[in-house]
C-alpha positions as CSV (number, residue, x, y, z in Angstrom):
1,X,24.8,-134.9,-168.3
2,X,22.6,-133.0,-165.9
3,X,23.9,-130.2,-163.8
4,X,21.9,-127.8,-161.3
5,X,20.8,-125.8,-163.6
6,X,18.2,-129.2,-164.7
7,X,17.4,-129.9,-161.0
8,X,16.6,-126.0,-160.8
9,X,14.5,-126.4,-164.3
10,X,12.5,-129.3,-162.7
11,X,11.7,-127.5,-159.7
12,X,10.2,-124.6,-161.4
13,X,8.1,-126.9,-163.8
14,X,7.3,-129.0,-160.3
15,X,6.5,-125.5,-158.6
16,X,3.7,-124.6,-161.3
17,X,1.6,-127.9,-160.1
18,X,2.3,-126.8,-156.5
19,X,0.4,-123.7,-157.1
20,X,-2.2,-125.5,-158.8
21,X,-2.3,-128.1,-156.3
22,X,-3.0,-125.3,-153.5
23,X,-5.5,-123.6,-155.5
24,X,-7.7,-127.2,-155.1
25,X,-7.0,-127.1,-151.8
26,X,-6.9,-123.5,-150.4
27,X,-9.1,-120.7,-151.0
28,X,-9.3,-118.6,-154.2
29,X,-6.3,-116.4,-152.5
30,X,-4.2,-119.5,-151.1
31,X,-5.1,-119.1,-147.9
32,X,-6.1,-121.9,-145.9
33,X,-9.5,-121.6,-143.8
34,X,-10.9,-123.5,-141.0
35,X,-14.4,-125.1,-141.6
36,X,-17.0,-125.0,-139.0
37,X,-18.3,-127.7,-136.6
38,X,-22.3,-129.2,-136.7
39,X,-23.5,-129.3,-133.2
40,X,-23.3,-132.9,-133.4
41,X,-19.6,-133.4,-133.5
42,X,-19.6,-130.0,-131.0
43,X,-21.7,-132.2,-128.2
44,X,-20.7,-135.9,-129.1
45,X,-17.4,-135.6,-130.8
46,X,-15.8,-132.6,-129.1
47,X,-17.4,-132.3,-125.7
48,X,-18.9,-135.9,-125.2
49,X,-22.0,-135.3,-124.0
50,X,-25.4,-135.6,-125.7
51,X,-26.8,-133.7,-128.3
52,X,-30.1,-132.9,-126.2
53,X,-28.2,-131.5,-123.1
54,X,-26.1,-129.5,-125.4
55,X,-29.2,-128.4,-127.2
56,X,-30.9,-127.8,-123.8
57,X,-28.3,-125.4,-122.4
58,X,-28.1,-122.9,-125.6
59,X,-31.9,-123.1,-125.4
60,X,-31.2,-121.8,-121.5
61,X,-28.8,-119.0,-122.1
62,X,-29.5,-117.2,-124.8
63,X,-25.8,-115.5,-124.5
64,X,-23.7,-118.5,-125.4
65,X,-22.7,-118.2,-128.7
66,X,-25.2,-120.1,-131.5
67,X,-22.9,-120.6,-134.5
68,X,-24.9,-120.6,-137.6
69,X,-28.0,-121.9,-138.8
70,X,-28.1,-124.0,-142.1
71,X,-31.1,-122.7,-144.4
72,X,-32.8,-125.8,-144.1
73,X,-32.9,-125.5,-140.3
74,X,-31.2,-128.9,-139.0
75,X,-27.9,-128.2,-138.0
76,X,-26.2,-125.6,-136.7
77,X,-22.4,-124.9,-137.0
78,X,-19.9,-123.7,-134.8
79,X,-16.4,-122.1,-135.3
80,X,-13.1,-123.1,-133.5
81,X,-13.3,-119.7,-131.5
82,X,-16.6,-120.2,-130.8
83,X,-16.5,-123.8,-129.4
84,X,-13.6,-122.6,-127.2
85,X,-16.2,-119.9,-125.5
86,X,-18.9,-122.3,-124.9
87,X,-16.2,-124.5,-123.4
88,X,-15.2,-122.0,-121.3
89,X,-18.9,-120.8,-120.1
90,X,-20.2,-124.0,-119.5
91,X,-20.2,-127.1,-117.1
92,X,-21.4,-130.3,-117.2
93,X,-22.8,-131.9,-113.8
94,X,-20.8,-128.8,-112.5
95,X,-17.7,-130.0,-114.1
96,X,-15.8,-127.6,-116.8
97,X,-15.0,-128.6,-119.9
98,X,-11.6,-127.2,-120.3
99,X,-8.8,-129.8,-120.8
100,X,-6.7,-130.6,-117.6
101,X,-4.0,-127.5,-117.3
102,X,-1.3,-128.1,-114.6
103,X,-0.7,-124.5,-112.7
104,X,2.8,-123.1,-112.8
105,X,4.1,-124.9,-115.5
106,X,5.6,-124.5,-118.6
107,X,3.9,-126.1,-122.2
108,X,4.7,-129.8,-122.4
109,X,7.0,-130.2,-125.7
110,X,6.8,-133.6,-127.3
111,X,9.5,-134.6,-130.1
112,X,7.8,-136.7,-133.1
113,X,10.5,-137.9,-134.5
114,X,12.3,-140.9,-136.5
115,X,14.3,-141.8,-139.2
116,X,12.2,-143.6,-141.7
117,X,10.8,-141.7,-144.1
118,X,7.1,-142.1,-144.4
119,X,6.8,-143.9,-141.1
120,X,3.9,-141.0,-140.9
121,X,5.8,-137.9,-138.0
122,X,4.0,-135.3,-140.4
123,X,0.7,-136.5,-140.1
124,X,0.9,-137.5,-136.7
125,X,2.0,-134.3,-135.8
126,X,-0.7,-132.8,-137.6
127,X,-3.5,-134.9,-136.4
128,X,-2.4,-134.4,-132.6
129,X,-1.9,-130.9,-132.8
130,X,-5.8,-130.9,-134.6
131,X,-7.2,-133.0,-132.1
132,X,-5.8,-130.9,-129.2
133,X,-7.1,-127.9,-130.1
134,X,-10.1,-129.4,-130.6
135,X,-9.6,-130.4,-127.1
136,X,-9.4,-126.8,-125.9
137,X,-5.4,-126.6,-125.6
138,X,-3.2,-123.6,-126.9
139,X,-0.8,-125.7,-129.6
140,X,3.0,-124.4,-131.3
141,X,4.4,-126.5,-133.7
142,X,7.7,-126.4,-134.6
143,X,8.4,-127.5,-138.2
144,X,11.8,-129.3,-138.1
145,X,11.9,-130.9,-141.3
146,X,13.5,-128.8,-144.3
147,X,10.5,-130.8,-146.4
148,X,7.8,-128.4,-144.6
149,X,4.7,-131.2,-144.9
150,X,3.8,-129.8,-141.6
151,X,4.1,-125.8,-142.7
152,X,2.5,-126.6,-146.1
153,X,-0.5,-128.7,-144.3
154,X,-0.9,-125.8,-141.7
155,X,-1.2,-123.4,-145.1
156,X,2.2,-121.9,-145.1
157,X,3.6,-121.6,-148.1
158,X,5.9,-118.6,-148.5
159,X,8.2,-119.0,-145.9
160,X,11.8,-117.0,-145.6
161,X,14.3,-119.5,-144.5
162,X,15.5,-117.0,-141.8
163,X,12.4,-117.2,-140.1
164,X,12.7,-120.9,-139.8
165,X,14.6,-123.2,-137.4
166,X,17.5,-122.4,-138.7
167,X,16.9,-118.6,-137.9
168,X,16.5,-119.4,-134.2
169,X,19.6,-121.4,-134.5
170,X,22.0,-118.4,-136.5
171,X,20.4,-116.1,-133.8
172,X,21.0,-118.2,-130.6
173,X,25.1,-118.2,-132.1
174,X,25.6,-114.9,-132.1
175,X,23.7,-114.2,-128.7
176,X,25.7,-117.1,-126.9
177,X,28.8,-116.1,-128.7
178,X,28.0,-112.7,-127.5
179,X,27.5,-113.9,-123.9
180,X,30.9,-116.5,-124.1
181,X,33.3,-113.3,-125.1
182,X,31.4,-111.1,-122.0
183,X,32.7,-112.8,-119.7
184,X,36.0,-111.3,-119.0
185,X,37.6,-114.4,-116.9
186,X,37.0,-118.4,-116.8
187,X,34.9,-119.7,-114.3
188,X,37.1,-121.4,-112.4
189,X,40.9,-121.0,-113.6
190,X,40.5,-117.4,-113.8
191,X,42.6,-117.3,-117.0
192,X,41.1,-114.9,-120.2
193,X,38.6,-117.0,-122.3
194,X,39.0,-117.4,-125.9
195,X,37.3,-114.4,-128.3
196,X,35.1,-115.9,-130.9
197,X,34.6,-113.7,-133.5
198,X,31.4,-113.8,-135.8
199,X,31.7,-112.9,-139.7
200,X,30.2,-109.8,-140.6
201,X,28.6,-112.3,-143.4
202,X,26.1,-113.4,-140.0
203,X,26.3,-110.6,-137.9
204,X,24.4,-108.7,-140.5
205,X,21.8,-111.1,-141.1
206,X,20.2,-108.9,-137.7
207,X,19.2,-112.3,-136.8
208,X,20.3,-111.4,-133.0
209,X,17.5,-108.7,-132.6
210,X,14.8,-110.4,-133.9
211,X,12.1,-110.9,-130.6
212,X,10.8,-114.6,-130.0
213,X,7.7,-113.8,-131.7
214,X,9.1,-113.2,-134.9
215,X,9.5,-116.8,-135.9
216,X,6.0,-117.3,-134.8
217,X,3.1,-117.7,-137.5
218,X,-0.5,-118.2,-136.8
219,X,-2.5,-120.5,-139.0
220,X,-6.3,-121.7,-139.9
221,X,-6.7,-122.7,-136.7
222,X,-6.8,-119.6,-134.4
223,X,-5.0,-121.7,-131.4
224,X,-2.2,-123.1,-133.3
225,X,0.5,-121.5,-133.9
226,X,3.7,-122.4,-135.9
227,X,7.0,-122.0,-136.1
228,X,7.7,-123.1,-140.3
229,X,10.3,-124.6,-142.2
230,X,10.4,-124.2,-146.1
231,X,13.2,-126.2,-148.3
232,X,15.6,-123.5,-148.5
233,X,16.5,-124.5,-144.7
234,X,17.7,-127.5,-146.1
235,X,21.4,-126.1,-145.8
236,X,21.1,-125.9,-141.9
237,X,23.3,-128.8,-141.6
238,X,25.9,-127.1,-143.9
239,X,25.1,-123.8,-141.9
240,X,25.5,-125.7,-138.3
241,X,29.1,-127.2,-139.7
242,X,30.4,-123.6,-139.9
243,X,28.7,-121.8,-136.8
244,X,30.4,-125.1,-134.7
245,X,34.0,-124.5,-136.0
246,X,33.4,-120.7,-135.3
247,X,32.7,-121.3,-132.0
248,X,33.2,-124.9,-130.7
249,X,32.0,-123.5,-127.1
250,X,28.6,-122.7,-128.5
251,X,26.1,-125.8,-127.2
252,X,24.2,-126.0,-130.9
253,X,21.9,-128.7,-129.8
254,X,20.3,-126.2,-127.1
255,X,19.5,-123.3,-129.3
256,X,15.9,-124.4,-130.1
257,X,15.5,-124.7,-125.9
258,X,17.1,-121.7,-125.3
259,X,14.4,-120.0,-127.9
260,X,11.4,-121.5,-126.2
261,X,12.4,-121.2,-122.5
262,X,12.0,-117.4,-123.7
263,X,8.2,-117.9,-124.4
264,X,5.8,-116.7,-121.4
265,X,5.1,-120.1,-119.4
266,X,1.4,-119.6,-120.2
267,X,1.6,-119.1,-124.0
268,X,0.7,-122.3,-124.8
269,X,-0.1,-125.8,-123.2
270,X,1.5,-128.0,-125.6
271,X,4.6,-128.0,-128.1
272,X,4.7,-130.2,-130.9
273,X,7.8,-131.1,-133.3
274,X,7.7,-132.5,-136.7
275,X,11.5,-133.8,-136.8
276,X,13.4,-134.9,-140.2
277,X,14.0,-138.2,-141.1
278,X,17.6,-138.0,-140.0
279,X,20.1,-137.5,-137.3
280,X,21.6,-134.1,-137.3
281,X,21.5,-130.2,-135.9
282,X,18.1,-130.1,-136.6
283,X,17.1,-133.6,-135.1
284,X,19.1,-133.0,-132.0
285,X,17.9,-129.5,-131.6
286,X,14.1,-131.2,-131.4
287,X,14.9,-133.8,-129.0
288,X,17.1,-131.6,-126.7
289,X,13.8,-129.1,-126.8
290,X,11.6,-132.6,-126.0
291,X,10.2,-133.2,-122.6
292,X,8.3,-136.5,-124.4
293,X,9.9,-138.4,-127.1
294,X,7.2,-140.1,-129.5
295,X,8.5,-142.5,-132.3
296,X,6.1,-143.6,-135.2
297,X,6.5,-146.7,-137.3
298,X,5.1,-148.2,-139.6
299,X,3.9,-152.1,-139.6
300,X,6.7,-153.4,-141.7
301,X,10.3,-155.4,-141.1
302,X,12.1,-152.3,-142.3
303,X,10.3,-150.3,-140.3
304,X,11.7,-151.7,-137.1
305,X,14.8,-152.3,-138.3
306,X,15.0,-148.2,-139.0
307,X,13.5,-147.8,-135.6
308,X,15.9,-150.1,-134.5
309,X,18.7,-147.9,-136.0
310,X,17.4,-144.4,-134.8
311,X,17.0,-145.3,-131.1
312,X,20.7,-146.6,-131.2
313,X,22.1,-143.9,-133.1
314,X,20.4,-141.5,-131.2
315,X,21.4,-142.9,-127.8
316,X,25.4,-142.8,-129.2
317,X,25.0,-139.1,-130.3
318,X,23.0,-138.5,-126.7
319,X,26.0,-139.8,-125.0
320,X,28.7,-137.9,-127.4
321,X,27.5,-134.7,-126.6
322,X,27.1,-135.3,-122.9
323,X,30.9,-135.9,-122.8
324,X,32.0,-133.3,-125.1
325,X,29.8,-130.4,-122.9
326,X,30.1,-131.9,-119.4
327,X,32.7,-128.6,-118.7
328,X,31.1,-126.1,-121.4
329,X,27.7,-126.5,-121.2
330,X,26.6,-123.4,-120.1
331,X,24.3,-123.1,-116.4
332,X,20.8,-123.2,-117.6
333,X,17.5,-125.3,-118.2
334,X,18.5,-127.7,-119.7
335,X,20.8,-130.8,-117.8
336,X,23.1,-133.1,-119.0
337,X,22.9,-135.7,-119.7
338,X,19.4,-135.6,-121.8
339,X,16.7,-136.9,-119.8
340,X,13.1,-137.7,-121.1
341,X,9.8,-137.4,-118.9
342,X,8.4,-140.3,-121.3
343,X,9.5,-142.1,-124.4
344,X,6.3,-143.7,-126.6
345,X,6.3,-145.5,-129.9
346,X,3.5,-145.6,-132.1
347,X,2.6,-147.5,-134.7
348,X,1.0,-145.8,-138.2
349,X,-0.2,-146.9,-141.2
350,X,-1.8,-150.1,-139.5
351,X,-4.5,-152.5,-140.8
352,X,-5.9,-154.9,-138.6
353,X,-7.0,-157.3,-141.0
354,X,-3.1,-157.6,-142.1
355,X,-1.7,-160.4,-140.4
356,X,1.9,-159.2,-141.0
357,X,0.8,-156.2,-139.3
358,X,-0.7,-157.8,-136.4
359,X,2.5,-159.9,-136.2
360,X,4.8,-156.9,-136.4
361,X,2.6,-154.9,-133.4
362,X,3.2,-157.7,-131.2
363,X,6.7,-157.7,-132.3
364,X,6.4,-154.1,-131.2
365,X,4.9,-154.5,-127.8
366,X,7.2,-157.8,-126.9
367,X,10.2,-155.7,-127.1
368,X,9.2,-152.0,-126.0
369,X,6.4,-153.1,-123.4
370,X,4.3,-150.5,-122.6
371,X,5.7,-148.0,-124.0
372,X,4.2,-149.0,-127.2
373,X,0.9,-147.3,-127.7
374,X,-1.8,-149.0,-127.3
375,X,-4.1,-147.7,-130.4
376,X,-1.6,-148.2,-133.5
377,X,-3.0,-145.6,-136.6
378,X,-5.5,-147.2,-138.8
379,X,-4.9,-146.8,-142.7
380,X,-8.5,-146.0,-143.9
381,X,-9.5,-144.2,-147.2
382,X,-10.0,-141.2,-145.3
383,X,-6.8,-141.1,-143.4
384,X,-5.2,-141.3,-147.5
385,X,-7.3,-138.9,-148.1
386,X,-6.8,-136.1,-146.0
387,X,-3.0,-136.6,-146.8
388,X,-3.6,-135.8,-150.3
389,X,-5.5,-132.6,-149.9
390,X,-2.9,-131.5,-147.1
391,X,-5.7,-131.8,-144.6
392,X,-6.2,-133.5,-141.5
393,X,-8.8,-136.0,-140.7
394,X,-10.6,-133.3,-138.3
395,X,-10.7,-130.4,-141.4
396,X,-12.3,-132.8,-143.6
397,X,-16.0,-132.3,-143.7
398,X,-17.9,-135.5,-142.9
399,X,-20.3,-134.5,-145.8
400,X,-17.7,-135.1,-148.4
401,X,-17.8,-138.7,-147.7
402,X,-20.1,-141.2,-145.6
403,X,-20.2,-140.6,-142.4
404,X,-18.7,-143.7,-141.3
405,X,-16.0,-143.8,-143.7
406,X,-14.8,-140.6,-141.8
407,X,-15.7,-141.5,-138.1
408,X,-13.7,-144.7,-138.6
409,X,-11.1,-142.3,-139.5
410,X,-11.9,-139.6,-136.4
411,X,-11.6,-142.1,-134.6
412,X,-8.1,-144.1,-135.0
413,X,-6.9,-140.6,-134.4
414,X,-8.8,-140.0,-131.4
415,X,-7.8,-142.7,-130.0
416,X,-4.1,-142.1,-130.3
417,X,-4.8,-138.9,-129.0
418,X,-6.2,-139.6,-126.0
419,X,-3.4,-142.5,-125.3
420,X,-1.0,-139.2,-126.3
421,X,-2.9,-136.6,-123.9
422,X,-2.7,-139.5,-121.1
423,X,1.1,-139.4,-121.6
424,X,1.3,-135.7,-121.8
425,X,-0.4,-135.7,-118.0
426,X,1.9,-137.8,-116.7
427,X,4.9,-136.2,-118.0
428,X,3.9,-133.0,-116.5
429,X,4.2,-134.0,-113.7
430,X,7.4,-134.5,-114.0
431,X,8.7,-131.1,-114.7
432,X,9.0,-128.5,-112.2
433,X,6.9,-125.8,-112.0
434,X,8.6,-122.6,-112.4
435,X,9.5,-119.5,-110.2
């Protein structure tokens, strides 16, 4: 017979070969750095323009940053911050490289989310977030998922769970609860409103005064922030259950919203969710946030029937919570019911040569249209490889491998990004810009 005491035994002896899976990975002290760029993936790669004119206009001004010279001579490489100042200083047939900004608007937050585990949200969340602040935007993540892939690629690892989602959501209770029992008469029939009382057992957490930045972590990558998850959040859904019957009032699903309509419109340009593979206060929290749903999956049958499953379920809970709230819902941000500025489904894990794969992408694309990307994810032996050393594609140093072998992989990514940043445009301009 094995009780909790065994599963806590196995953890501890599966804990050990976490730590010496990070020591591989990470620095000597476990921290995760960011490596530098050559000047070829800084012109063709990054910017997009040739190696010659880029050459040419550090040659010209001999105040743009230079990034450092190998010993041999032949390359030089560039850091993140770097690249972002050259982007900034310089133009291109009088043309600025800085990625397209919309003024007076708020970051664009895109859900990844699904229920199949494996389907690839993690990586795909990863890799877009990489690839657009590669681009030159400010990225938050928001790590939904009480597995933290996300917060352990992004080289968190020590993570208090009340600095997690489910922090945000324990604090946006007792604010909202605090709010409800303020207001002395009902809206409209005038009668008292019910008291909700909190337990001291939450009230003391001092979850209520933390500031927005609190839950915020910076990472490698000096514009991407995060917000992380660790598996002690795991109980959120437990946690939820109780804060719901203490105050039935309290809208749960827009705590998350409610948290990041608090940011400064101009702190970031785009916010990114790794959901879990599941339907729940978590999950819903993550779509309600979303401006732009995005649904991977891979190139199987039971792939779509999951999809299948998750767009239906999630449409029924959608539709629940509109009626239950309709008269509740507090005046805000966010309306009722839940609208999307775009809706995309991606397919991951893809090989062209496969002819069930090629089958199940048309599949894909007879039934969703165009809202299937175009550019499904490419498995290649870099992609594997990146998600075995927690990296992704764009940390991996095209030295380490041929050079093809990892542009092949660059560039399935790329691709999906620049499908992804297409959709992000258009979505914009869908949401109003703010006072």
């Amino acid at each position: 017979m094995y009780t909790h005491e065994d599963l806590a035994e196995l953890q501890a002896q599966s804990l050990k070969m976490q730590s010496w899976i990070r020591r591989q990975t990470f620095s000597p002290e476990l921290e995760k750095t960011l490596r530098r760029f050559s000047s070829w993936e800084v012109s063709e790669l990054i910017f997009q323009i040739n190696q010659s004119t880029f050459r040419g206009r550090l040659a010209a001004d001999p105040n743009l940053p230079g990034g450092e010279v190998e010993p041999d001579g032949r390359q030089r490489w560039f850091s993140l911050d770097e690249i972002n100042d050259l982007r900034r200083r310089m133009k291109i047939n009088r043309k600025t490289l800085m990625p397209h900004r919309p003024a007076g608007k708020r970051a664009l937050r895109a859900a990844i989310a699904n229920f199949k585990g494996g389907a690839g949200k993690s990586t795909v969340a990863l890799h877009l977030a990489h690839a657009a602040a590669l681009d030159g935007y400010r990225v938050l993540v928001v790590d939904f998922d009480p597995q933290a892939t996300l917060s352990h690629s992004m080289g968190l690892t020590d993570v208090a769970e009340d600095h997690t989602v489910w922090g945000i959501m324990a604090r946006d209770l007792v604010r909202e609860t605090d709010r409800m029992n303020a207001e002395v008469e009902g809206a409209e029939s005038g009668t008292t409103l019910p008291r909700r009382r909190i337990p001291a057992s939450i009230r003391d957490m001092g979850l209520d005064v933390l500031r927005v930045s609190d839950f915020i972590k910076t990472t490698a990558w000096s514009t991407i922030d995060i917000v992380p998850s660790c598996a002690n959040a795991a109980f959120v859904e437990f946690a939820s259950a109780q804060y719901r019957h203490l105050n039935p009032e309290w809208s749960f699903f827009g705590a998350v919203s409610r948290y990041l309509d608090a940011l400064p419109d101009d702190a970031y340009d785009l916010i990114i969710f790794d959901c879990p593979p599941a339907i729940g206060y978590q999950s819903m929290n993550a779509v309600f946030a979303a401006d732009m749903l995005y649904i991977p999956s891979g190139p199987g049958y039971w792939e779509y029937d999951s999809t299948t499953s998750f767009i239906g379920q999630l449409s029924e809970a959608l539709e629940d919570l509109s009626h239950g709230f309709d008269e509740n819902f507090p005046a805000g941000k966010i309306g009722l019911p839940k609208a999307f500025c775009d809706i995309k489904f991606l397919m991951t894990r893809y090989e062209p040569g496969n002819e069930l794969h090629r089958a199940m992408f048309e599949a894909f694309k007879k039934v969703f249209g165009d809202r299937v990307a175009e550019h499904p994810i490419e498995m290649t032996r870099a992609v594997e490889q990146s998600g075995r050393f927690l990296s992704s594609v764009y940390e991996i140093d095209y030295r380490d491998m041929t050079r093809e072998t990892w542009r092949r992989a660059r560039a399935t990514f790329d691709r999906a990004y620049v499908e992804f940043k297409g959709s992000v445009a258009e979505a914009w301009e869908k949401i109003e810009v703010t006072k």
